[in-house]
N, C-alpha and C positions, 0 to 999 in steps of 0.2 A: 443701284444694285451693287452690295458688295462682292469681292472676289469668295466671299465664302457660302456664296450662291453657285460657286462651278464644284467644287468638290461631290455635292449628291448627284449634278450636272452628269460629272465625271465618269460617280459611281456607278450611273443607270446605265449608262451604256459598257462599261467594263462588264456590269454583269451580262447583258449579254454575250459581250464577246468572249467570255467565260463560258459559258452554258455551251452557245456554240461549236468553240474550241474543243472541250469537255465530249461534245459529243463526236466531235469527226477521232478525237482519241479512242473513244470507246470504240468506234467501226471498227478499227484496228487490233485494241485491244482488250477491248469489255470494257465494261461501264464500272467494274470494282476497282479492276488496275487504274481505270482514271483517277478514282477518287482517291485511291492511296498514293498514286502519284502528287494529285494537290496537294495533299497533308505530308509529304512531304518536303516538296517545295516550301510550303506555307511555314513549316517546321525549323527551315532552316533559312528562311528571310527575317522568321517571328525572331531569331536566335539572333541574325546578324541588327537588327536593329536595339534588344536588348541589349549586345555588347557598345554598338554606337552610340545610343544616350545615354549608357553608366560610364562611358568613358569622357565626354563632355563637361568639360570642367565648368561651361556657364551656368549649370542651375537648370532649374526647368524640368523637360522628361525623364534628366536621367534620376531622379528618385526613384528604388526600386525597394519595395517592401514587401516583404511575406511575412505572414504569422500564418503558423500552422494550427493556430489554436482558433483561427479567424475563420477557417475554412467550413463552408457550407456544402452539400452534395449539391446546392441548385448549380451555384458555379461551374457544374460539368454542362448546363444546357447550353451557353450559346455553343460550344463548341461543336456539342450532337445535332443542333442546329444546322449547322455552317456543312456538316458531312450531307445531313436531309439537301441544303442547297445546292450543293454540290454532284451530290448524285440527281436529286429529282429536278433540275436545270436539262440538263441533255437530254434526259426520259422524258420530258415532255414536250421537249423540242421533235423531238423524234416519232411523237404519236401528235402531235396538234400542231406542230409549228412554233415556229418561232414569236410571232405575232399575237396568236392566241394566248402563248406560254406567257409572254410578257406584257400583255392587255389585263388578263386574269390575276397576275401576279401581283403588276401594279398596283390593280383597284382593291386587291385584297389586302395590301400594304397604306392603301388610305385611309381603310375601314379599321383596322387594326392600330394604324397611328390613333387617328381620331380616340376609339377605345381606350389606348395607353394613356395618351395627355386626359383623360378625365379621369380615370380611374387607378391609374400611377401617380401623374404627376398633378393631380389635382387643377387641372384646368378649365378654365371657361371653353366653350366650343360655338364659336358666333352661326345665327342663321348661313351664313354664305360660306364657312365650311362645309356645314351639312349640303347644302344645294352644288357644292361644287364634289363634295362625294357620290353626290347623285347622279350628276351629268356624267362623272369619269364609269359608274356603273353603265347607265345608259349607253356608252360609249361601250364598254366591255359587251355588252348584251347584243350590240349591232354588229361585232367585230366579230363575237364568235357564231353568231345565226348566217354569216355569208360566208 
């Protein structure tokens, strides 16, 4: 197993503690103030790491390219994206659980991978993907009936 087997490792549990977070914010102070708090934050980490790999004299990240001419409207979705998770992470921690939130969310994100590498990136999808998306379903189905 390579080290670049902990980074989704990483991700999966940050986003809970994300969601989580997110929602003990919202108790306090609504669930909108959270999210424009994130986008804030996020705005000004997204800023500070921009200035750190253009400033990088080795090569590498800090290549930074815009053409305005290049620009598509789809480009606005991951970001409306990222607000939907943002917001609907702690709304549904808060009506289902944490468990459930992230069982569901999971298996939804199997099924949707799977989709993508066939039908984006042109992939093959061996039998024992499919049976291993099955079993994480089955798994989702027993989690949220108890």
């Amino acid at each position: 197993m390579t080290p670049a087997f902990l980074v989704p490792a990483l991700l999966g549990a940050l986003v809970v503690i994300q969601a989580g977070l997110n929602r003990r914010i919202a108790a306090h102070w609504g669930l909108p103030t959270a999210v424009v708090l994130n986008a804030l934050v996020l705005t000004v980490g997204a800023f500070a790491l921009l200035i750190y790999f253009r400033l990088r004299a080795d090569g590498g990240l800090n290549e930074i390219r815009f053409d305005a001419k290049l620009f598509a409207p789809w480009f606005l979705l991951p970001g409306l994206i990222g607000v939907g998770l943002v917001f609907g992470g702690p709304w549904s921690i808060a009506h289902l659980g944490a468990v459930t939130t992230f069982v569901l969310l999971i298996s939804s994100q199997l099924l949707m991978s799977i989709i993508w590498d066939m039908k984006v990136e042109n992939l093959d999808i061996s039998n024992g993907r499919w049976l291993g998306i099955a079993l994480a379903w089955l798994g989702a189905l027993l989690v949220c009936r108890s």
